[in-house]
C-alpha positions as CSV (number, residue, x, y, z in Angstrom):
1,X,0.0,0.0,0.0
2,X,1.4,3.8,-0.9
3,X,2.4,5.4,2.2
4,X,0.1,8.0,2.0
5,X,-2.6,5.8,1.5
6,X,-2.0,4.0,4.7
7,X,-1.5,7.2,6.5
8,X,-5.6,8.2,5.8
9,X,-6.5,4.8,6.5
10,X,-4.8,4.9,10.4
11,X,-6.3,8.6,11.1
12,X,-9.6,7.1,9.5
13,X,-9.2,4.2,12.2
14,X,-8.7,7.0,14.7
15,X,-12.0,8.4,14.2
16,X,-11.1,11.2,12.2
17,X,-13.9,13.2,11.2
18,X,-12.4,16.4,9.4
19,X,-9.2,17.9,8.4
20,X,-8.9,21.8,8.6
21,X,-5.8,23.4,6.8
22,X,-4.4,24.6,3.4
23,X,-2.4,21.8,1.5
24,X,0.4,22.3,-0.5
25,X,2.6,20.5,-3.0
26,X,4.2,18.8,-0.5
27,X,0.6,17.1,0.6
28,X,-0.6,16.0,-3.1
29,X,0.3,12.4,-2.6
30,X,-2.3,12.6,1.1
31,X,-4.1,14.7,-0.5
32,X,-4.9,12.2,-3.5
33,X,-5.3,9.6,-1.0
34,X,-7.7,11.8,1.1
35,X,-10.1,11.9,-1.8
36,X,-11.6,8.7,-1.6
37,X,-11.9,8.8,2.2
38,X,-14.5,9.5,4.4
39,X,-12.6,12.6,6.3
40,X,-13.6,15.6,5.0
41,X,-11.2,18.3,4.3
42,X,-12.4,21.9,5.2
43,X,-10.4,23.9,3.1
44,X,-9.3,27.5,5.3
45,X,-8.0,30.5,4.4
46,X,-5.0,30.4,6.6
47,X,-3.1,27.7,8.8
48,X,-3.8,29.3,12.0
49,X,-7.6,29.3,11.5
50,X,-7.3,25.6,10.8
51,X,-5.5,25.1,14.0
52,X,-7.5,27.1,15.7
53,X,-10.6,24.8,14.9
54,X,-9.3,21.8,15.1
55,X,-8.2,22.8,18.6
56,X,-12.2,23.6,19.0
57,X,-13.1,20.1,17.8
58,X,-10.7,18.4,20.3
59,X,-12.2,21.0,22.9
60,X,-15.8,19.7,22.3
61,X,-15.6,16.3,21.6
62,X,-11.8,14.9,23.5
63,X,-11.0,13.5,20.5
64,X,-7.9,15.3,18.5
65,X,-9.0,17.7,16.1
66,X,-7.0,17.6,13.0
67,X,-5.0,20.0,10.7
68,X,-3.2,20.0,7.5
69,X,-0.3,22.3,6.3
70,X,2.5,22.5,3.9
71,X,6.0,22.9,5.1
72,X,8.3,26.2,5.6
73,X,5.6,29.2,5.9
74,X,2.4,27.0,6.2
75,X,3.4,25.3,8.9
76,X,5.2,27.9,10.9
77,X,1.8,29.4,10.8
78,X,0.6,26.3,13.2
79,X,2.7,27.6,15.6
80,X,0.1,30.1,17.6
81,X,-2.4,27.4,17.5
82,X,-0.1,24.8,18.6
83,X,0.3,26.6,21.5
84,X,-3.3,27.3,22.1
85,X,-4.0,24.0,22.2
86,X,-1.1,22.8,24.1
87,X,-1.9,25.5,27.0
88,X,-5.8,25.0,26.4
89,X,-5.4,21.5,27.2
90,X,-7.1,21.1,23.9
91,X,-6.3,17.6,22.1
92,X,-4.9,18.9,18.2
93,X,-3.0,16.8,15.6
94,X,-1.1,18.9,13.3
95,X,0.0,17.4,9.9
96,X,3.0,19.1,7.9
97,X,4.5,18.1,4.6
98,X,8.2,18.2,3.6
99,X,10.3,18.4,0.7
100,X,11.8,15.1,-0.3
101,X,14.3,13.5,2.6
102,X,16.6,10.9,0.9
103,X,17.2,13.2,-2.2
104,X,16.4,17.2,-3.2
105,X,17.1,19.3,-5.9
106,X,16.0,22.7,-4.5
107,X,18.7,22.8,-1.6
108,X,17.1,24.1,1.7
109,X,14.5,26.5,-0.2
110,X,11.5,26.8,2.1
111,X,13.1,24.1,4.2
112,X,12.8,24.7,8.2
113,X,13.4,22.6,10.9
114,X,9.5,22.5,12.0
115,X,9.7,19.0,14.4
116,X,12.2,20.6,16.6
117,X,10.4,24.1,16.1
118,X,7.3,22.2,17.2
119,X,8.9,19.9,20.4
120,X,8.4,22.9,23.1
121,X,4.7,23.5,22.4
122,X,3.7,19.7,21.8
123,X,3.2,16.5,23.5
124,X,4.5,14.7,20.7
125,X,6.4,16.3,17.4
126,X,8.4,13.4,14.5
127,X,9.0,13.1,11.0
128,X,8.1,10.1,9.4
129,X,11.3,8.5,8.0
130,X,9.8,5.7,6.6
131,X,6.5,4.3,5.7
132,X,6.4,1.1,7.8
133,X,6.3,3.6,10.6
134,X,3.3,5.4,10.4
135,X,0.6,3.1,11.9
136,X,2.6,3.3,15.4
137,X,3.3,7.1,15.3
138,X,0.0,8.1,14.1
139,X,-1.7,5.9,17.0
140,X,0.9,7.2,19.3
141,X,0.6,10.9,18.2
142,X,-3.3,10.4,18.9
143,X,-2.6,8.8,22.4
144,X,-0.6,11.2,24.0
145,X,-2.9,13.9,22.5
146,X,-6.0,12.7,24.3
147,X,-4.8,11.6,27.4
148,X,-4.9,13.8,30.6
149,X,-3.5,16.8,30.3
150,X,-4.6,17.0,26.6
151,X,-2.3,18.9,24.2
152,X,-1.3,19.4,20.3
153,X,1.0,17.0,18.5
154,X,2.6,17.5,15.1
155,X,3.5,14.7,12.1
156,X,5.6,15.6,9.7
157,X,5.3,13.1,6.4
158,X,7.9,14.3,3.4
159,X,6.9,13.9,0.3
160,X,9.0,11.1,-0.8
161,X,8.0,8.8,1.9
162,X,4.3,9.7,1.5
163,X,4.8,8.4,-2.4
164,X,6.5,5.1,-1.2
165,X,5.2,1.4,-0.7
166,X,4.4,0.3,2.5
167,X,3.5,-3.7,4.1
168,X,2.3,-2.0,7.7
169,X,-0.3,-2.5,9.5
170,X,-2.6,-0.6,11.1
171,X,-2.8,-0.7,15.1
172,X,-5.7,-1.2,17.0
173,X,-7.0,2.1,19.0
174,X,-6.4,0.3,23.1
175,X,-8.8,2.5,25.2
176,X,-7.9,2.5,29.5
177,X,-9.6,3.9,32.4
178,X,-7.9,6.4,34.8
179,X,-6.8,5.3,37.9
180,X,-8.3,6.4,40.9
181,X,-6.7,8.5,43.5
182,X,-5.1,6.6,46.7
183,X,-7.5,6.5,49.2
184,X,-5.4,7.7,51.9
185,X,-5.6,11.3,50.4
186,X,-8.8,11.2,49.5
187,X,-9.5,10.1,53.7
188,X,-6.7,12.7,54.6
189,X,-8.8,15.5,51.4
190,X,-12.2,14.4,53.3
191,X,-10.9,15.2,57.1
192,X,-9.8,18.8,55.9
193,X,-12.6,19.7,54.4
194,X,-14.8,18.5,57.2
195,X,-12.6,20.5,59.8
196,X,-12.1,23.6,58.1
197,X,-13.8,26.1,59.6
198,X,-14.6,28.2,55.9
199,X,-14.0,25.6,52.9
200,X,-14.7,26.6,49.4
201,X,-14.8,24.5,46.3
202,X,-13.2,26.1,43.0
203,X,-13.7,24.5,39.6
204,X,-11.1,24.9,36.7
205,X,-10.9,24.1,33.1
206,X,-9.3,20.4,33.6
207,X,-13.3,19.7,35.3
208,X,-15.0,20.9,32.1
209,X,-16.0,17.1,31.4
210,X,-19.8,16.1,31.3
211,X,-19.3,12.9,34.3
212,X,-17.2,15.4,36.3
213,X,-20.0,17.8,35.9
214,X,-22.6,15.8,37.8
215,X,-20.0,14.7,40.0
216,X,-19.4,18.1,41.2
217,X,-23.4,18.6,41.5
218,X,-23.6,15.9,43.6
219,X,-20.6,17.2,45.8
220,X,-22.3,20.8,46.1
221,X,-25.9,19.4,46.6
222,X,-24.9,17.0,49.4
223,X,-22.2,18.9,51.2
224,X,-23.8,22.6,50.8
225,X,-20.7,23.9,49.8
226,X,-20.2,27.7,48.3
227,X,-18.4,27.3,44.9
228,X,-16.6,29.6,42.3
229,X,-15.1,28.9,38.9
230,X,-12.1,29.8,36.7
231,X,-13.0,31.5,33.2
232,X,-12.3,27.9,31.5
233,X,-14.2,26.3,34.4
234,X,-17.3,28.1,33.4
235,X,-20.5,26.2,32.9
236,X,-19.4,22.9,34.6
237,X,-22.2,23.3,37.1
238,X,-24.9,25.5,36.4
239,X,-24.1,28.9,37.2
240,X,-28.0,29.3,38.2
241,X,-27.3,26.9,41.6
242,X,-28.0,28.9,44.5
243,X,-24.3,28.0,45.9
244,X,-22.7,29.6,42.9
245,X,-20.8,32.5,43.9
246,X,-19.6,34.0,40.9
247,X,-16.5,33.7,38.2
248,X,-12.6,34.9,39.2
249,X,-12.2,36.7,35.9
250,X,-9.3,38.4,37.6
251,X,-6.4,37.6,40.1
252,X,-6.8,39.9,42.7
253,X,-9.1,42.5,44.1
254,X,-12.6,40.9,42.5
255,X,-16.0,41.4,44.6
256,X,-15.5,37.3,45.4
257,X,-12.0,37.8,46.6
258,X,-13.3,38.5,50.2
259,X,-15.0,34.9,49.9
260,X,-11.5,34.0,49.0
261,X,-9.2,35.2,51.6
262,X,-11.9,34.0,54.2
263,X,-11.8,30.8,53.6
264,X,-9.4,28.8,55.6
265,X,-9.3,25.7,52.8
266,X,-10.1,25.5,49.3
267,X,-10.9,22.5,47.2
268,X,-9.3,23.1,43.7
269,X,-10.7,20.7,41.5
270,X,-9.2,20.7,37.7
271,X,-6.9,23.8,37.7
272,X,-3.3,24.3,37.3
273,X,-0.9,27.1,37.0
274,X,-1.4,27.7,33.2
275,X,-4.6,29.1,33.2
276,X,-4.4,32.7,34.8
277,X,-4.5,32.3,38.3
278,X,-7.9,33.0,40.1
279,X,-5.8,33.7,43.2
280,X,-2.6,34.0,44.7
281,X,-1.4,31.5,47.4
282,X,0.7,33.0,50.2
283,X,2.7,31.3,52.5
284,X,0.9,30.9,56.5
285,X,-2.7,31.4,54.2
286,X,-5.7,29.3,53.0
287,X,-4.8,25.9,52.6
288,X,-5.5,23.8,49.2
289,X,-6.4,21.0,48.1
290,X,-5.3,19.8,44.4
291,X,-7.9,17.3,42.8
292,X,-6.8,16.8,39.5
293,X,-5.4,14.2,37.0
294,X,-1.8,14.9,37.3
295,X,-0.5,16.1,40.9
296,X,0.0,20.2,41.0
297,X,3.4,22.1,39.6
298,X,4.7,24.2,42.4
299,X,4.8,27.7,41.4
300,X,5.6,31.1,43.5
301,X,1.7,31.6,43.5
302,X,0.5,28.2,43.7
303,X,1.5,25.5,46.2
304,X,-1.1,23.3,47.3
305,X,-0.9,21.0,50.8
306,X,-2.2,18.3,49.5
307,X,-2.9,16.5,46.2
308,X,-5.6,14.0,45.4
309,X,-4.3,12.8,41.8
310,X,-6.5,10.7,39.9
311,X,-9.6,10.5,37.4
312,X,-11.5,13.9,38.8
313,X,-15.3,12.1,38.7
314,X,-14.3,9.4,40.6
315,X,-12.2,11.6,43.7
316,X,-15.2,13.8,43.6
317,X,-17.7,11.2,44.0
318,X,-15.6,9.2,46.8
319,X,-14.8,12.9,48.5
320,X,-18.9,13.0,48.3
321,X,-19.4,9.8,50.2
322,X,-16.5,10.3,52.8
323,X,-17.5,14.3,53.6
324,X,-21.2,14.3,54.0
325,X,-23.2,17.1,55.0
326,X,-21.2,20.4,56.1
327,X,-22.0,21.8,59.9
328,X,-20.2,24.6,59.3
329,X,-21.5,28.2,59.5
330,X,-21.2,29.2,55.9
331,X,-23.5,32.2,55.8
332,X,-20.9,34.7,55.5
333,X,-20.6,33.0,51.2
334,X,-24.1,33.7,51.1
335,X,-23.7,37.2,52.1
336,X,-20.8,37.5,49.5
337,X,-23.0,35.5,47.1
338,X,-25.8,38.1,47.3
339,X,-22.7,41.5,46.5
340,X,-21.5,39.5,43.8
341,X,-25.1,39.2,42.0
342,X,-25.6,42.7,42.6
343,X,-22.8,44.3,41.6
344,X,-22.3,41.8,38.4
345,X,-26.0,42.6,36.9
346,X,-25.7,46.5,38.2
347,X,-25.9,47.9,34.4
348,X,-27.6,45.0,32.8
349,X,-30.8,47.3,31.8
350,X,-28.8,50.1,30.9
351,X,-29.3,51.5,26.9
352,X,-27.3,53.8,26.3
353,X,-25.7,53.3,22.9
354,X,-22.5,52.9,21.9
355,X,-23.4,49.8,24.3
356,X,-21.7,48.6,27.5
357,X,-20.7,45.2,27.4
358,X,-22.5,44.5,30.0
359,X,-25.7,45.2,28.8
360,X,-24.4,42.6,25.5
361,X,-23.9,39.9,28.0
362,X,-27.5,40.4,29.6
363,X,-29.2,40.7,25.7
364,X,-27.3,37.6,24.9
365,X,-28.3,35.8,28.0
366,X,-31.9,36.6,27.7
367,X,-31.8,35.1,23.9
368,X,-30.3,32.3,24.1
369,X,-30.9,29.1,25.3
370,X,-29.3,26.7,27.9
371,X,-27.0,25.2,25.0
372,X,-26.5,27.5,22.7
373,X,-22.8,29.0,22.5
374,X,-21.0,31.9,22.7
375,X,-17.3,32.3,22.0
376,X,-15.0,34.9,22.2
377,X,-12.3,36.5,21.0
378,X,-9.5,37.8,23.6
379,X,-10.0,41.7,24.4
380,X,-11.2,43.2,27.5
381,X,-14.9,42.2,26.7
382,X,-13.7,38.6,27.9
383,X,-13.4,40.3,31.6
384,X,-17.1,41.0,31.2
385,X,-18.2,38.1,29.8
386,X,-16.5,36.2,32.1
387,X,-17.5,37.7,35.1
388,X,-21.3,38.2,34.1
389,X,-22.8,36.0,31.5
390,X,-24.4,33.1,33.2
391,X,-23.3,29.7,32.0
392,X,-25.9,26.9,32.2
393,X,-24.0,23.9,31.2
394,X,-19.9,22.8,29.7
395,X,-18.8,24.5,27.1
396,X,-21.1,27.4,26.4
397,X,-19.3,30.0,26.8
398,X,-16.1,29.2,24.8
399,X,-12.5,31.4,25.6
400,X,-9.3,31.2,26.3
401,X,-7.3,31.9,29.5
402,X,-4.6,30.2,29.2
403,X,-2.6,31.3,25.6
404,X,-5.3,33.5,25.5
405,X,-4.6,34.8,21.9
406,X,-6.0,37.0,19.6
407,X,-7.9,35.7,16.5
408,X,-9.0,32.6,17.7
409,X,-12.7,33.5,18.5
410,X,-14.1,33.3,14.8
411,X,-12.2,30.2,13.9
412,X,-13.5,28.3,17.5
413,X,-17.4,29.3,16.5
414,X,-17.3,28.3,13.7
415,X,-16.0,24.5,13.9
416,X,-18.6,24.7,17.1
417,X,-21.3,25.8,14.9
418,X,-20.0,22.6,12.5
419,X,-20.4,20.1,15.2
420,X,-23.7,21.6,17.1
421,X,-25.6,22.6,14.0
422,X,-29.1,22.7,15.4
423,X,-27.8,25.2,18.4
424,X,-27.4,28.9,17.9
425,X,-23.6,29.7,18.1
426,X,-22.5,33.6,18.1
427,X,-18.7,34.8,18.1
428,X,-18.0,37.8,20.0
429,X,-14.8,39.3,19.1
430,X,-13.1,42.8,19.3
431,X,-12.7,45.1,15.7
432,X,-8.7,44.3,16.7
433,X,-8.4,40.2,17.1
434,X,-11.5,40.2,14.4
435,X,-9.6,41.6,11.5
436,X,-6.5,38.9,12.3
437,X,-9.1,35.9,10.8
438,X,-11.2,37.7,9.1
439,X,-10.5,36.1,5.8
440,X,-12.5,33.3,7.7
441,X,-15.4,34.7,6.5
442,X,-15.6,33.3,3.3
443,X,-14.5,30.0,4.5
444,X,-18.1,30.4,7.0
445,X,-20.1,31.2,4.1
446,X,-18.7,28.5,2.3
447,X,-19.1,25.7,4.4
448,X,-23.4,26.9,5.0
449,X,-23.0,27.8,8.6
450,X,-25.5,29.8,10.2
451,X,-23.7,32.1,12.4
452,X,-23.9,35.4,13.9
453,X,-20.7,37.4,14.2
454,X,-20.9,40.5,17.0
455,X,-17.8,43.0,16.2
456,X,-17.2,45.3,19.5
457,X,-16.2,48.3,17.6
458,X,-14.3,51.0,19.3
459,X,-11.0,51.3,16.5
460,X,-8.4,50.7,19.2
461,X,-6.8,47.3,21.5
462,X,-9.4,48.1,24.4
463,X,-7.6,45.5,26.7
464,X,-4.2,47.5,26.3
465,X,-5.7,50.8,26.6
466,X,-7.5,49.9,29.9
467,X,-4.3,48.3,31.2
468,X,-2.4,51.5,30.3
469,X,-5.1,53.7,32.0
470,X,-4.5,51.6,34.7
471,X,-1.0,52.1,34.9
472,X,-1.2,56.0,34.8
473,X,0.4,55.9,31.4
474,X,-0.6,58.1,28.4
475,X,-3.1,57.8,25.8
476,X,-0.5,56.4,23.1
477,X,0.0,54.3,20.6
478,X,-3.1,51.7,20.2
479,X,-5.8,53.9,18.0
480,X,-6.0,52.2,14.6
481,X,-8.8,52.7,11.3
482,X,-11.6,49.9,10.8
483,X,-12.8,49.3,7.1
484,X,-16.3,48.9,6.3
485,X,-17.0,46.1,8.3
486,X,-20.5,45.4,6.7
487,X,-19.3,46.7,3.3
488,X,-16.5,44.0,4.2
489,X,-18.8,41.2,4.9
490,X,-21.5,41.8,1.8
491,X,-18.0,41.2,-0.1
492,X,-17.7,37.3,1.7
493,X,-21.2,36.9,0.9
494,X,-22.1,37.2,4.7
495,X,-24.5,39.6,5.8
496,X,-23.2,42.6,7.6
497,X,-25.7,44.9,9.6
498,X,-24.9,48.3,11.8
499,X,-27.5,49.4,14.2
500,X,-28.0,52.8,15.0
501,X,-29.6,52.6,18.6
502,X,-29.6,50.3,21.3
503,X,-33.2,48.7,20.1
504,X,-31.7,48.7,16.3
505,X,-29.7,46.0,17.9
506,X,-32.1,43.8,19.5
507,X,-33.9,43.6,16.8
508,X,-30.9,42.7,14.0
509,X,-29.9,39.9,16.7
510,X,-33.2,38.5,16.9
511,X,-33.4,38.7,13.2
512,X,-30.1,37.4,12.5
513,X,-30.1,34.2,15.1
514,X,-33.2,33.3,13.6
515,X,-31.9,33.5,9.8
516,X,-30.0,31.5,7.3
517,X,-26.3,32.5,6.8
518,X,-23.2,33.8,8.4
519,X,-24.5,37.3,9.9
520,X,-22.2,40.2,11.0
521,X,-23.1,42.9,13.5
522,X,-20.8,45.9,13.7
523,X,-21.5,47.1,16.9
524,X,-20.1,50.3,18.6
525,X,-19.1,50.0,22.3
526,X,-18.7,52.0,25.0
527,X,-15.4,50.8,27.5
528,X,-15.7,54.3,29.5
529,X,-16.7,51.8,32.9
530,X,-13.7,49.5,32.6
531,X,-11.5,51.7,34.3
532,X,-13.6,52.7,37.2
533,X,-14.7,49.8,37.9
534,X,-12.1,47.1,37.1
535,X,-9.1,49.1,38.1
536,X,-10.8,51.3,40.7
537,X,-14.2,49.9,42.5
538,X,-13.2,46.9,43.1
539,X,-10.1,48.3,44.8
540,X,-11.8,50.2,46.8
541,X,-14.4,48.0,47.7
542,X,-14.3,47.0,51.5
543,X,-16.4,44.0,50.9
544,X,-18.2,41.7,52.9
545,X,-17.5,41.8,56.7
């Protein structure tokens, strides 16, 4: 069999659905052999979109997503989304031609060393140096790209190798269960909890898994613990329970902070020092407890006394069983709760037009359902979002805290929209990490998606400017000119609107998440409150007593 050939046959016994990317010469041979398989390709208008969805699909389903590049400058443009994956925890395969290996006649043009580029932001990165090889690498690749912590890998085939014979055969796919945490710190995890005086339960991103979801229900319902969430943590237990205290969209200084540093002991169930940390550890302060897959990496702000490592579901349902019902006086949460709702919804009503972003999150809220999806772009409307949308249930409110790069938040709606086509999906982005994809556009239309695309308009990097108000610095340097952004999108063959007023909006969203197509709202917005409030208020805040 041509090497090639059996290459699509073992990601086709990996369960590959789709492969995102832009081939090049260097992929004809794959590609030719692609043809007649049942993968589709999705054909992009640039490498870091594709990466950027497949490391959406592996988000949504735990199974990698899967890219396609050339070599030299198509796949050093994999690079950004490498790393969004491989900090996302987001399982990504990444597949990159090359020229010929055992003999070239065009030197090193366009030649660059992408496996070794590719080693420091991957759980896996080889070149395939012969064709017998590729049923073991490709089923390796794919393992260590699912398994806990999830991550990107990258396969490089040359083209000479992928035109070659081949007598392999393919590997069976050898599923395994987690173990489950030792039980003598999940007795020594149960006794903390049950005499700390303040405990409180924080969920991160590695808990954003459906059976750790109703695990940690289970935990909150039965103990009567007060709980909190990371930004990627959002969503894995409905943000409606009356427990839920709110979202630490930042480090320090948040209305839930004082929940924070009066707590004595906090379970952390599924975080780890790459997302932004919701708060800082200091030494003689509230204890931790780490329940997570892998045991915690000691880091100045994060150094927990104790760590229950094994599958999450399984230490939360045990912890469940051994802990009980809480006696503790937890009233002071509820108090902190009750600030927290509202200071969060304080402008939710508000009209005024250009619109606060936090009247966006409650218009968004109220239209969509349980399971519909929002994802974003990175800007300082993530802040917002994060701290007050509402999410109802895993993976409805898509961003990233961890790379947390710009560009990404088109892209990510767009393979979610693919694989949840009867939910609405709408991409929030900035007018700044917007234009970096936009091209993406066409690629939407193309594929028949029905998507609505929400453009916070204000012709500057908000998140920069707000951090440089902060900081006392001048006005300088971030100001930049937007096209016509629905002139733009008429030219894709989306549909691009512009409201005028605050109830022009409402109305075009309503319209466009109950339409056909790939809908673009260019929507002006009004960051005069980030300053005062996220830099100032809640500094100045005294909090709950």
């Amino acid at each position: 069999m041509k090497t090639s050939d059996l290459f699509v046959k073992a990601l086709e016994n990996e369960g590959v659905e789709y492969i995102y990317g832009i081939p090049g010469e260097e992929n004809l041979d794959f590609l030719n052999s692609l043809k007649d398989s049942p993968i589709e390709l999705i054909l992009t208008r640039h490498e870091q979109a594709a990466g950027f969805m497949a490391a959406t699909y592996g988000r949504l389903t735990g199974k990698p997503g899967v890219c396609l590049s050339t070599l030299g400058p198509g796949a050093t443009n994999f690079v950004t989304a490498a790393a969004y994956a491989q900090l996302g925890a987001m399982p990504m395969v990444m597949l990159g031609g090359q020229k010929p290996i055992r003999k070239s006649k065009q030197g090193r043009f366009q030649i660059v060393d992408v496996v070794n580029l590719m080693k420091p932001i991957t759980k896996y990165s080889e070149q395939v140096v012969d064709g017998n090889n590729v049923p073991a690498m490709v089923r390796e690749c794919f393992r260590l790209c699912s398994e806990e912590r999830p991550g990107a890998g990258y396969l490089e085939l040359p083209e000479d190798i992928a035109d070659e014979d081949s007598a392999a055969t393919i590997f069976d796919t050898v599923h395994h269960r987690r173990p489950d945490a030792n039980m003598q710190s999940l007795e020594q995890a149960a006794d903390m909890i049950k005499n700390a005086k303040m405990p409180l339960l924080l969920i991160g991103a590695g808990a954003n898994r459906k059976r750790s979801s109703q695990a940690l229900k289970d935990f909150i319902d039965k103990t009567g613990i007060y709980f909190f969430n990371t930004q990627m943590g959002k969503g894995v237990v409905d943000e409606r329970h009356e427990r839920f205290i709110g979202t630490a969209a930042l480090s320090s200084h948040d209305f839930l902070h004082c929940a924070i540093e009066k707590a004595d002991l906090i379970i952390n169930v599924g975080h780890d020092v790459i997302e932004k940390p919701p708060f800082f550890m200091e030494k003689g302060g509230t204890k931790v407890i780490h329940v997570n897959f892998f045991a915690a990496r000691t880091d100045e702000v994060y150094f927990p006394q104790l760590n229950v490592v094994g599958d999450i579901c399984s230490s939360v349902n045990r912890l469940t069983e051994k802990v009980g019902k809480l006696n503790q006086d937890l009233s002071f949460f509820q108090r902190v709760k009750e600030n927290v709702d509202q200071r969060t919804t304080k402008y939710f009503e508000d009209r005024r037009f250009p619109m606060l972003p936090q009247r966006l999150v409650k218009i968004l809220r109220d239209q969509l359902d349980d399971e519909d999806i929002v994802t974003l772009d990175n800007g300082v409307y993530k802040i917002w979002f994060a701290r007050n949308y509402q999410c109802y249930t895993n993976n409805t409110l898509l961003l990233d805290n961890a790379l947390a790069t710009m560009g990404a938040g088109l892209p990510s709606a767009m393979a979610a929209k693919q694989l949840n086509p009867t939910k609405k999906v709408v991409s929030v982005n900035g007018d700044g990490g917007f234009l970096m994809n936009s091209q993406e556009l066409e690629t939407a239309v193309r594929m028949g998606l029905d998507l609505v695309v929400i453009i916070l308009n204000d012709s500057a990097y908000g998140m920069i400017k707000w951090k440089q108000e902060g900081m006392n610095f001048e006005d300088y340097g971030l100001d930049f000119n937007n096209p016509d952004l629905v002139k733009y999108a008429n030219s894709f063959g989306a549909i691009g609107h512009r409201p005028d007023s605050h109830d022009e909006f409402q109305s075009i969203l309503k319209h466009a998440l109950n339409s056909k197509g790939v809908h673009l709202i260019d929507l002006p917005v009004d960051y005069s409150l980030n300053h005062s409030i996220l830099n100032v208020l809640i500094k100045e805040s005294e909090g709950i007593k």
